[in-house]
C-alpha positions in Angstrom: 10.7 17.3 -18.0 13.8 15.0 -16.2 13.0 15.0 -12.6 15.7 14.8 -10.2 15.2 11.8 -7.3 18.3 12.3 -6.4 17.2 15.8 -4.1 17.8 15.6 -0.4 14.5 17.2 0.6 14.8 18.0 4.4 12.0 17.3 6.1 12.7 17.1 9.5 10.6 19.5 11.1 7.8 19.9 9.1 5.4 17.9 11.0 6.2 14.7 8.8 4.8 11.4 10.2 7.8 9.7 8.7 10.3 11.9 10.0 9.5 13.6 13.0 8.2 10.6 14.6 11.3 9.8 16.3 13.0 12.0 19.1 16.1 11.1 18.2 17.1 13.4 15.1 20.0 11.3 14.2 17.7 8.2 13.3 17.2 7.9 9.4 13.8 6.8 8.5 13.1 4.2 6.3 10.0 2.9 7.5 6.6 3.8 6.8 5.5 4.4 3.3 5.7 7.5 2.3 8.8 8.7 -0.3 11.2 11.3 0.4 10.7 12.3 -3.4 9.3 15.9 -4.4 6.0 15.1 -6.5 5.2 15.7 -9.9 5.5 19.6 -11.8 1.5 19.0 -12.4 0.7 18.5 -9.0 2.3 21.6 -7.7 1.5 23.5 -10.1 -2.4 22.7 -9.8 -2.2 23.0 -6.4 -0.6 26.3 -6.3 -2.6 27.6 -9.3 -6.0 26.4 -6.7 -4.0 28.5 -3.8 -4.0 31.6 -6.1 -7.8 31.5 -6.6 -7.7 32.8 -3.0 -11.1 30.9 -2.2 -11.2 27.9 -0.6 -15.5 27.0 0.4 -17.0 23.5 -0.1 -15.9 21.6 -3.2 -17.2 19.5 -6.2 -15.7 16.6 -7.7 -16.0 18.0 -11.5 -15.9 16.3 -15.2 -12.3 16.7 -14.6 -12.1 14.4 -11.6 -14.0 11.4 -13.0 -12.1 11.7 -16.7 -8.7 12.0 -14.6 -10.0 8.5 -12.6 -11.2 6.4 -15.9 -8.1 7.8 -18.1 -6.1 6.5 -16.0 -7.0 3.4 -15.2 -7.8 2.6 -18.6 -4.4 3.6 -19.9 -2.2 2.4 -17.6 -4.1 -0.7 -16.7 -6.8 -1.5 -19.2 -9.7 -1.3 -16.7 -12.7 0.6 -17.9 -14.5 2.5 -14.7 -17.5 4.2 -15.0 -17.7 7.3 -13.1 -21.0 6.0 -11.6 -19.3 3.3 -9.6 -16.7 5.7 -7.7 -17.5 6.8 -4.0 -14.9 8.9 -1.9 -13.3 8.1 1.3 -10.7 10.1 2.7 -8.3 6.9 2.8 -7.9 3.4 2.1 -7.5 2.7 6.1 -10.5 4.6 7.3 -12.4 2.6 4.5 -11.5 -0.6 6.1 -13.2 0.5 8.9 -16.0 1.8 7.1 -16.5 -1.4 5.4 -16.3 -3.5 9.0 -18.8 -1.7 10.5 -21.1 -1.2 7.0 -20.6 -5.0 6.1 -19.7 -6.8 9.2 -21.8 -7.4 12.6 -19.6 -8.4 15.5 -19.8 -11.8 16.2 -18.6 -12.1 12.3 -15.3 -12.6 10.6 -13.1 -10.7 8.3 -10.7 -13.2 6.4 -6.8 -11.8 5.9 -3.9 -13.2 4.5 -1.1 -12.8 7.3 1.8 -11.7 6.7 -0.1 -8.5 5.4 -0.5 -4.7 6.6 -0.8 -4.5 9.7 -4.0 -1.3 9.7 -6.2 -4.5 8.0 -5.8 -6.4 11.5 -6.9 -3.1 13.7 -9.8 -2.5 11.5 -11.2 -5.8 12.4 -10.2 -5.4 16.2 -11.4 -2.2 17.2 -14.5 -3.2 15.6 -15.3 -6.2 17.6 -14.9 -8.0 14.7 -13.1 -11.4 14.8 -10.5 -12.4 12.0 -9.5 -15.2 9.9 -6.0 -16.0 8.6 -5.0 -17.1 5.5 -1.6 -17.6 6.0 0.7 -17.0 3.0 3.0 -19.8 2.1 6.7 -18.9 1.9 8.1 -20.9 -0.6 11.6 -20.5 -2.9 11.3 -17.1 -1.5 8.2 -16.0 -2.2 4.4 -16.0 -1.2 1.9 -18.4 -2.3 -1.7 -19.2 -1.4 -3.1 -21.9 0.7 -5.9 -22.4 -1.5 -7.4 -25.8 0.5 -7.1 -23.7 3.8 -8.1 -20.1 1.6 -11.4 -22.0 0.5 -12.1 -23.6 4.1 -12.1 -20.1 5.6 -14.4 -18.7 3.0 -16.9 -21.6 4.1 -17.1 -21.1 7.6 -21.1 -19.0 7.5 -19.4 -16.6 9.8 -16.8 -15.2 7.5 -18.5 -12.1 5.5 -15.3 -10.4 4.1 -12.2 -10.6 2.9 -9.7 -8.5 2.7 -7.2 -8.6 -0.3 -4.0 -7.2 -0.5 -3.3 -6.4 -4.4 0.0 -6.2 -4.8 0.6 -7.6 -1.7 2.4 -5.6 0.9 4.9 -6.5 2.5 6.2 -9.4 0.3 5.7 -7.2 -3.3 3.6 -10.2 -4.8 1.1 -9.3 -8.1 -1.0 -12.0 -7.8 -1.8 -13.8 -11.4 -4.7 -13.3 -12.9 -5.5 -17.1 -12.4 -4.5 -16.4 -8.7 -6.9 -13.7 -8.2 -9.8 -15.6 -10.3 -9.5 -18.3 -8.2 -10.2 -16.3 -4.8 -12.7 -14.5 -6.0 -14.8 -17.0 -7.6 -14.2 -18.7 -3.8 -15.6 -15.7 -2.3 -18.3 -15.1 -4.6 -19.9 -18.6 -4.3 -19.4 -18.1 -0.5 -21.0 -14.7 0.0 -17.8 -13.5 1.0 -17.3 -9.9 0.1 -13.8 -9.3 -1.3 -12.0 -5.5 -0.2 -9.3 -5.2 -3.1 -6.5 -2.7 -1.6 -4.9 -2.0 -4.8 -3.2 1.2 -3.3 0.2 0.2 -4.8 -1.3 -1.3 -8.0 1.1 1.3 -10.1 4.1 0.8 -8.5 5.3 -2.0 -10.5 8.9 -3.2 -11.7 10.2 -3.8 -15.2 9.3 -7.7 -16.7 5.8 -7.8 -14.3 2.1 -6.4 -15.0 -0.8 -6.4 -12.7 -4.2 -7.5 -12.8 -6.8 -4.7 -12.0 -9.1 -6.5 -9.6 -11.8 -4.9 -11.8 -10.9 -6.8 -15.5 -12.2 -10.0 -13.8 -15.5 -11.9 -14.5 -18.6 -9.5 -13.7 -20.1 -11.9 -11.1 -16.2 -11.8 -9.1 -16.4 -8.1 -9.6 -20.1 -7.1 -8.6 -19.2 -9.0 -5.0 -16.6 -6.7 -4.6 -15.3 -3.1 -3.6 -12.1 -2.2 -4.9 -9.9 0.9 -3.4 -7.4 3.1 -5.1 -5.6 6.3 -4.3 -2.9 8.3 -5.4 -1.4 8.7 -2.0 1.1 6.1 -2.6 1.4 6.4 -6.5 2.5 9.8 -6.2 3.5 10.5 -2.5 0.4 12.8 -1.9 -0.9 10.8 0.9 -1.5 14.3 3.1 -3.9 15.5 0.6 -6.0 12.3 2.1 -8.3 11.9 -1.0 -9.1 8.1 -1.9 -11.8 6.4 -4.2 -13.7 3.0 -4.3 -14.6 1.7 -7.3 -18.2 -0.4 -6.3 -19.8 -1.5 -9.8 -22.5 -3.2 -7.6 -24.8 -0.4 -7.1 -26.1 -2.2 -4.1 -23.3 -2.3 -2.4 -22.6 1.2 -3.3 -25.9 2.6 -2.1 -25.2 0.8 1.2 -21.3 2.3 1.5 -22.6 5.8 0.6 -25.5 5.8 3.1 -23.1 4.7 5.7 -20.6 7.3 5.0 -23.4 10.4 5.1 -24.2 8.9 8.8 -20.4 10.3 8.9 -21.2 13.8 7.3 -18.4 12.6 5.0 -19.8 14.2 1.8 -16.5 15.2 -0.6 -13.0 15.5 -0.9 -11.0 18.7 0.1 -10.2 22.0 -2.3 -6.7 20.2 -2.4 -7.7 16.7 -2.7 -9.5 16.9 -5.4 -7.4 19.3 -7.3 -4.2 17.0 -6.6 -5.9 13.5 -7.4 -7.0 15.3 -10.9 -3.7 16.5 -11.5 -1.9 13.4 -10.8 -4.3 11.1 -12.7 -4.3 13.5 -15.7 -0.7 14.6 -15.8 1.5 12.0 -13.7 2.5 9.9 -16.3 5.5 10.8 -17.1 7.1 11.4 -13.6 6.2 7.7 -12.8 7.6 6.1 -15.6 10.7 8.2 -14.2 10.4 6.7 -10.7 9.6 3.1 -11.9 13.2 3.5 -13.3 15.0 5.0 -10.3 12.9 2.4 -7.9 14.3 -0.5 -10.1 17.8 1.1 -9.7 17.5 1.2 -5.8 16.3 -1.8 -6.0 19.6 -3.3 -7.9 21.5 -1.7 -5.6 20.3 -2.8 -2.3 20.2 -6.5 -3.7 23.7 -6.2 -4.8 24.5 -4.6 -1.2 23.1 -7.5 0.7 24.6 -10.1 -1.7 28.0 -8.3 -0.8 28.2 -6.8 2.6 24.9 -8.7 4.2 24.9 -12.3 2.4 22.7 -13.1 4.9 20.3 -11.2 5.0 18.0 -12.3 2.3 15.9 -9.9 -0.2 12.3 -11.3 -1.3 12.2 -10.7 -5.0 9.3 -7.8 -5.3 7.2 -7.7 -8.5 6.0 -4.1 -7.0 6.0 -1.5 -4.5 9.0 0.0 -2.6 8.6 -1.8 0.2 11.1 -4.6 0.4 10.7 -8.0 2.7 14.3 -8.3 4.2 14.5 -11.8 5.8 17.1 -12.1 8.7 16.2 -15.4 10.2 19.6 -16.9 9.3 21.1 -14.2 12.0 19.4 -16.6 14.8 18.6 -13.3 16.6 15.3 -12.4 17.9 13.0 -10.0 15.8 12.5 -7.5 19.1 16.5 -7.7 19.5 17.7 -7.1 16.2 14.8 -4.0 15.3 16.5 -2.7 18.4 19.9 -2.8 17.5 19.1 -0.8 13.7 17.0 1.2 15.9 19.3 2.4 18.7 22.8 1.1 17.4 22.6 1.5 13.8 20.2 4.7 13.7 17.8 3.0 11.0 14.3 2.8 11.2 12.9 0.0 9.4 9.3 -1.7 10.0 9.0 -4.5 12.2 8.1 -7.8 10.9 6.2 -9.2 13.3 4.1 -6.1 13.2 2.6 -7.8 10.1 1.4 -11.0 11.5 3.0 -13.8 13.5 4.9 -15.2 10.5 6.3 -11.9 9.9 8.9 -12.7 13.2 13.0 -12.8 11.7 11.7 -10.3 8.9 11.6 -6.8 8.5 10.2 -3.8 5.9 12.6 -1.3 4.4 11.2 1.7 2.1 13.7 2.7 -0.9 11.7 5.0 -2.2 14.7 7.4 -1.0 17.6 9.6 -3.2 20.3 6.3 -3.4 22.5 8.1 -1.2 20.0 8.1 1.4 19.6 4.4 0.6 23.6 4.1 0.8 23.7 5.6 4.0 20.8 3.6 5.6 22.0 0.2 4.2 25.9 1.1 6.0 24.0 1.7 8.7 22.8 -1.4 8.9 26.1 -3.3 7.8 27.9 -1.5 10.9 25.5 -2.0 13.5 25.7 -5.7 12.7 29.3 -5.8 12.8 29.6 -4.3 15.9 27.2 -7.0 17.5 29.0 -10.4 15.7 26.1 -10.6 13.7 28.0 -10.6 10.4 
């Protein structure tokens, strides 16, 4: 079926995180990531079909769920999984603090790559657990690795984990294979445990292909725990049903024992009925939104080329989440979030939120209908206007 991105869905009012975060009910989010796009025919109908059954005890992940997992994967990214190696967690960010306090002893360190999503610094913090930063290289625009100072972390005896950010978010890098290869042979000969968020791994634009963590060399992938999800694949986050993929049964036994200390046992009715759904049936409402994304995508780069020159657009190779650099402006990061905030009525993400080098950047979402986007980015344009900015 055609699916219409184009909707205005209201959702003001409906207990949305994204939306009804904010007091001020003029203020047009564009922030965290979560899309205002109704989800895929198969998911609704599964999920309503479940509702009808009228009966909602404990749960089983079924045949259905594992086929759903490895068709998937192996389809769409040539990764074979074996059901075996999946453990739940009820998200990606709740497994990073699983996997500080299951893997980590305070004292230790966790090794991240700043700028990066800002949950993977908390998750390290409120676990007494020090961190290490790799920080990203900026360069002709985009990220790259500081391998020399990458490798000197991974030595330091104290480092234990790392956590990798697959694509990365906020800057919309897929890391090459070589790229990835390279980190985790590092780790591996380090007895560094690599964390592979690949929670956006789908979301990927025309002329660019990831590398599934999991199609690397054996050794690189039995020191590792990998973590995928729907949630951002097909805007179902609320149904808070996530998987890790841990082919080192080790590992796994360790990550499983931890989480029954939890009484964290299965997924949710709904979780597992919309994860199934998705993975079975979503494919072709995501090769729809690939193409819309890479349509908001042209547009907001032709926007800022025309009405914001500078105001600079880091080229994504995937997610929706775009890296808007402002630092030719000369304004301070806490000055100009507050002028989209309370002049223009925008709510974008904070760079420095992100890491340190994330100051004179911010994160827009336009995973939005394009007049939402249009809106949003007028927004903008005016509020800078108004202050000389431009």
């Amino acid at each position: 079926m055609k699916y219409n991105f184009d909707e205005i869905i209201e959702r003001r009012g409906s207990g949305c995180f994204k939306w009804d975060s904010n007091e001020d009910p003029n203020v047009l989010a564009m922030w965290v990531a979560d899309m205002d796009f109704r989800v895929a025919e198969p998911i609704i109908d599964a999920l309503n079909e479940r509702t009808e059954h009228g009966i909602f005890g404990y749960s089983l992940q079924m045949d259905s769920f594992y086929e759903a997992i490895t068709g998937w994967f192996e389809r769409r990214h040539g990764w074979t999984i074996d059901r075996d190696w999946v453990s739940h967690c009820p998200g990606i960010v709740p497994a990073l603090h699983f996997f500080a306090k299951t893997f980590v002893k305070p004292g230790e360190k966790i090794m991240m790559q700043s700028p990066v999503y800002y949950p993977f610094f908390g998750s390290a913090k409120k676990n007494n657990i020090d961190v290490e930063y790799n920080e990203l290289i900026y360069k002709d625009g985009r990220y790259e690795i500081d391998f020399d100072d990458f490798e000197r972390i991974a030595k330091d005896p104290k480092v234990k984990m790392f956590y990798l950010c697959s694509p990365h978010n906020p800057g919309g890098r897929i890391w090459t294979k070589e790229e990835l290869e390279r980190m985790g042979r590092i780790c591996t000969d380090n007895g560094v445990l690599v964390i592979a968020d690949e929670i956006h791994c789908d979301l990927v634009y025309p002329g660019h292909k990831n590398t599934a963590y999991g199609t690397l060399a054996d050794d690189i992938v039995n020191n590792s725990i990998i973590c995928i999800a729907p949630s951002k694949t097909f805007n179902v986050a609320g149904l808070q049903t996530s998987c890790l993929i841990i082919k080192n049964s080790d590992l796994k036994k360790k990550y499983d024992e931890f989480l029954a200390t939890l009484g964290i046992m299965r997924p949710s009715a709904y979780g597992i009925t919309g994860l199934t759904a998705a993975y079975a049936h979503g494919d072709d409402w995501l090769d729809q939104l690939l193409v819309y994304l890479n349509e908001n995508l042209d547009y907001l780069r032709n926007y800022l080329k025309t009405y914001m020159p500078k105001i600079k657009m880091m080229e994504p190779d995937a997610t929706y989440l775009i890296w808007l650099d402002f630092r030719e402006l000369n304004v301070d990061s806490k000055e100009f979030h507050e002028i989209l905030l309370k002049k223009g009525k925008v709510w974008l993400d904070e760079g420095y939120m992100f890491g340190e080098v994330g100051e004179g950047f911010e994160r827009i979402n336009i995973a939005c209908p394009r007049s939402v986007l249009e809106v949003g980015l007028n927004r903008m344009r005016d509020a800078l206007i108004a202050e000389n900015l431009i």
